[in-house]
ROSE-4610 file (N, C-alpha, C; in Angstrom, 1 decimal, always signed):
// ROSE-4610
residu = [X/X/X/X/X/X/X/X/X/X/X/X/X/X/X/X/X/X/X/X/X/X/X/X/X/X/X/X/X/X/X/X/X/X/X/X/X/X/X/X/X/X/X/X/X/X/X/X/X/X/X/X/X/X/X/X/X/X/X/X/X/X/X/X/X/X/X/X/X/X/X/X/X/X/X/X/X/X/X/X/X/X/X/X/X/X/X/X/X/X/X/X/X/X/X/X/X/X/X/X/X/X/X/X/X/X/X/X/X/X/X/X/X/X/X/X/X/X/X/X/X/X/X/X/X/X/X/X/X/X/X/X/X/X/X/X/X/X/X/X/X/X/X/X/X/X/X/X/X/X/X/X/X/X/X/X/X/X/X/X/X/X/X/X/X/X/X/X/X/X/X/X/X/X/X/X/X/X/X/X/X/X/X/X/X/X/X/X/X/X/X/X/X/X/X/X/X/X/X/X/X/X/X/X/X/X/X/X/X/X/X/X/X/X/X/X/X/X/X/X/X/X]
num = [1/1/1/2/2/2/3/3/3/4/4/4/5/5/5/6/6/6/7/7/7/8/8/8/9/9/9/10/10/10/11/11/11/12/12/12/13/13/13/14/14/14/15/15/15/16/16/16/17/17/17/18/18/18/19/19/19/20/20/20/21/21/21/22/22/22/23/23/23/24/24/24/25/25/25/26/26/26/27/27/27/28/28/28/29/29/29/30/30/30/31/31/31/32/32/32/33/33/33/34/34/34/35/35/35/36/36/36/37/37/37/38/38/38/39/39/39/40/40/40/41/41/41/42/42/42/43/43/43/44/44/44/45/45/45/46/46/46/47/47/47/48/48/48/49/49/49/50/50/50/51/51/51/52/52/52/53/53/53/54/54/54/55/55/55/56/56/56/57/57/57/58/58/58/59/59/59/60/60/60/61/61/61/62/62/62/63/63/63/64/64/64/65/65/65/66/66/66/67/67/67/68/68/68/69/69/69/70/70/70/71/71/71/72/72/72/73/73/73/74/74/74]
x = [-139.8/-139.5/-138.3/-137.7/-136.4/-136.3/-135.8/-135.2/-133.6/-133.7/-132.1/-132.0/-131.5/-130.7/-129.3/-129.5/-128.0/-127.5/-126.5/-126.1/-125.7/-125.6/-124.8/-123.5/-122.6/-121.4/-121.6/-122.6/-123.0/-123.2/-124.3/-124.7/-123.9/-122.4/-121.6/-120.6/-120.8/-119.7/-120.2/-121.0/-122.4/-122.4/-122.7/-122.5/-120.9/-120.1/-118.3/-118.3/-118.6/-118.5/-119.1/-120.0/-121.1/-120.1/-120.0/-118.7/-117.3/-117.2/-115.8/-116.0/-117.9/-117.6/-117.9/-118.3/-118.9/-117.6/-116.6/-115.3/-114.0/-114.6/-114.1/-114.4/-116.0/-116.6/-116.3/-116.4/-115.6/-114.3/-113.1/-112.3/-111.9/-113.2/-113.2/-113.8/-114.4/-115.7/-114.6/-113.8/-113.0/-112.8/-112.3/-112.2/-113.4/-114.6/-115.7/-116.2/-115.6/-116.1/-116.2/-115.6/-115.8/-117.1/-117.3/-118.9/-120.3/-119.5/-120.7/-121.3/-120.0/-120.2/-120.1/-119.5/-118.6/-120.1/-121.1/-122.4/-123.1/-123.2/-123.3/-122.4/-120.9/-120.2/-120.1/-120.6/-120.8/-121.8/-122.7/-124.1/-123.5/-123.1/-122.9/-121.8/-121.1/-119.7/-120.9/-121.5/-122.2/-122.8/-123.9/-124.9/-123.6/-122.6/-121.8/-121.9/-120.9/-120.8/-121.5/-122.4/-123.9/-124.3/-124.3/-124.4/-123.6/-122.5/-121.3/-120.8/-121.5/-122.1/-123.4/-124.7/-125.1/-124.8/-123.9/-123.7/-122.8/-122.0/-121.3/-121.8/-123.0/-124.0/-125.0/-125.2/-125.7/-124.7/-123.7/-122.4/-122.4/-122.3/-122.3/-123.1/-124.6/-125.9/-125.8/-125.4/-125.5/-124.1/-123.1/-122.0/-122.1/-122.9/-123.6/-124.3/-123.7/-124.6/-125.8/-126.7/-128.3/-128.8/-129.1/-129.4/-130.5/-131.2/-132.5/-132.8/-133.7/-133.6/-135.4/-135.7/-137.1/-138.3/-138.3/-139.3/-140.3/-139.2/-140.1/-139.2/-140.3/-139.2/-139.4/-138.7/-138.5/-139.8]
y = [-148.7/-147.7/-148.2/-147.1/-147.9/-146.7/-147.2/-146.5/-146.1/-145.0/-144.5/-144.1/-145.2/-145.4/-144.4/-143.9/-142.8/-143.2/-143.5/-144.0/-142.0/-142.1/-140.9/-140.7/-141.3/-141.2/-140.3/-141.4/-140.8/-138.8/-139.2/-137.5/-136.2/-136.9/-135.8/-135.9/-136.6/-136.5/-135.9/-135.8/-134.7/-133.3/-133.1/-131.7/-131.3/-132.1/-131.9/-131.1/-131.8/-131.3/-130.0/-130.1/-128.5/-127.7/-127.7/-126.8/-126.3/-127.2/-127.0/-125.8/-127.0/-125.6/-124.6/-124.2/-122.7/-122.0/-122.5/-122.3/-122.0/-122.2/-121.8/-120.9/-120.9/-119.9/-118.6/-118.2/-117.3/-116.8/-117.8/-117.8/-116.9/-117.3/-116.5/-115.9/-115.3/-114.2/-112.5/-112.4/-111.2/-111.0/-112.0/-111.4/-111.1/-111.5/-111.1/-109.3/-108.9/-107.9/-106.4/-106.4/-105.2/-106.0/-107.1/-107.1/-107.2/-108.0/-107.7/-106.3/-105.7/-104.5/-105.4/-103.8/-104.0/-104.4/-103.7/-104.4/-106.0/-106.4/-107.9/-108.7/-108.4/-109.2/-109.3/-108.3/-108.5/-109.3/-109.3/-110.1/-111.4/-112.2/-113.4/-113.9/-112.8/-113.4/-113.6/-113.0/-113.3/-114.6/-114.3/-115.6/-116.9/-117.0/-118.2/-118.5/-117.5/-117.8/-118.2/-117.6/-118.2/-119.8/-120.2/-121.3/-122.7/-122.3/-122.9/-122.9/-122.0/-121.7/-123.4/-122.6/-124.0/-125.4/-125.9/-126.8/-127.4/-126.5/-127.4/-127.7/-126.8/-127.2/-128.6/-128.9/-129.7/-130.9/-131.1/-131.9/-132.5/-131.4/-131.6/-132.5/-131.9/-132.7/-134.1/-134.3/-136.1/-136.6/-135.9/-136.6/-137.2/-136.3/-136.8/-137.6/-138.7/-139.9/-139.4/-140.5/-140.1/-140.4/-139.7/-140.0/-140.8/-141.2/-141.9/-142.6/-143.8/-144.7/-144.0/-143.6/-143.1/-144.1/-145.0/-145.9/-146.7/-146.1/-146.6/-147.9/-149.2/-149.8/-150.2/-151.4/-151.2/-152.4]
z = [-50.9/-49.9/-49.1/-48.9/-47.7/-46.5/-45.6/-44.3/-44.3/-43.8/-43.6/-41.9/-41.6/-40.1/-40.2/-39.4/-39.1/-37.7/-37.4/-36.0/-35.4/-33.3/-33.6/-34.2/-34.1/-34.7/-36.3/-37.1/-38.3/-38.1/-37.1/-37.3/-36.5/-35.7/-35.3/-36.6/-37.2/-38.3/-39.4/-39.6/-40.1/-39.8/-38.5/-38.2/-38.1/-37.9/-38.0/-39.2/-40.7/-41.8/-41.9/-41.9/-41.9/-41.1/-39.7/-39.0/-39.8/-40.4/-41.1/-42.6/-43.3/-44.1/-43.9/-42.5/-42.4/-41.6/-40.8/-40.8/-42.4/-43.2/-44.2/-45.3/-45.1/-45.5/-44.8/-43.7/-43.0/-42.9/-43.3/-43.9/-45.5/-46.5/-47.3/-47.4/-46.4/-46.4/-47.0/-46.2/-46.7/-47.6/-48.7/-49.9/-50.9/-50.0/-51.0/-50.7/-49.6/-48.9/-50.3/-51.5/-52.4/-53.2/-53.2/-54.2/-52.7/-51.4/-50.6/-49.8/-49.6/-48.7/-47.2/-46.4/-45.1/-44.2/-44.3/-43.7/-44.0/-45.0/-45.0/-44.8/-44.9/-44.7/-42.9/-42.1/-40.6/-40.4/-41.0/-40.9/-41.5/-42.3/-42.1/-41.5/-40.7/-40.1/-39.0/-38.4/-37.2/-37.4/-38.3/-38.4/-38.2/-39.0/-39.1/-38.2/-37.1/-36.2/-34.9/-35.1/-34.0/-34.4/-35.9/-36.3/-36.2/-35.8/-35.0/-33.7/-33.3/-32.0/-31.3/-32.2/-32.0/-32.4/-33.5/-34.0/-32.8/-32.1/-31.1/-29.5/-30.1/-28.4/-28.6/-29.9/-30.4/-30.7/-31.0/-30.5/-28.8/-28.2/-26.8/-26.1/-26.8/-26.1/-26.6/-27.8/-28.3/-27.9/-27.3/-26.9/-25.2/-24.7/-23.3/-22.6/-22.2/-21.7/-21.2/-21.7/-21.1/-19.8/-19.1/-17.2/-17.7/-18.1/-18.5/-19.6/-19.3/-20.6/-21.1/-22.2/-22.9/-22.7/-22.3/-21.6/-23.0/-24.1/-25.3/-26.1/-26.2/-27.2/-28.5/-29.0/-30.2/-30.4]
């Protein structure tokens, strides 16, 4: 069995990626619009974007020093 340690650095470079491809997915969301229709193509321009939405609120929170240490150790 093994362990997989992720440092933050690791996991904002993690969610960077994912941001990027759902920034490009949106990107080519238009040209799919004659096999999806003008209604689903609104529905995942949203979703994307709510999802990039959170992905950089969740950036924010692990880029922000912690007022407090968890009182838990190793």
């Amino acid at each position: 069995m093994f362990s997989i340690i992720m440092t933050l650095e690791d996991g904002l470079e993690l969610i960077e990626n994912y941001k990027k491809g759902l920034e490009k997915f949106l990107e080519t969301l238009p040209e799919q619009a004659v096999q999806l229709g003008s209604e689903m193509i609104q529905i995942l321009t949203l979703n994307s974007k709510n999802e990039i939405k959170n992905l950089e609120s969740i950036q924010k929170a692990l880029k922000r020093p912690q007022k407090y240490e968890s009182g838990l150790s190793e």
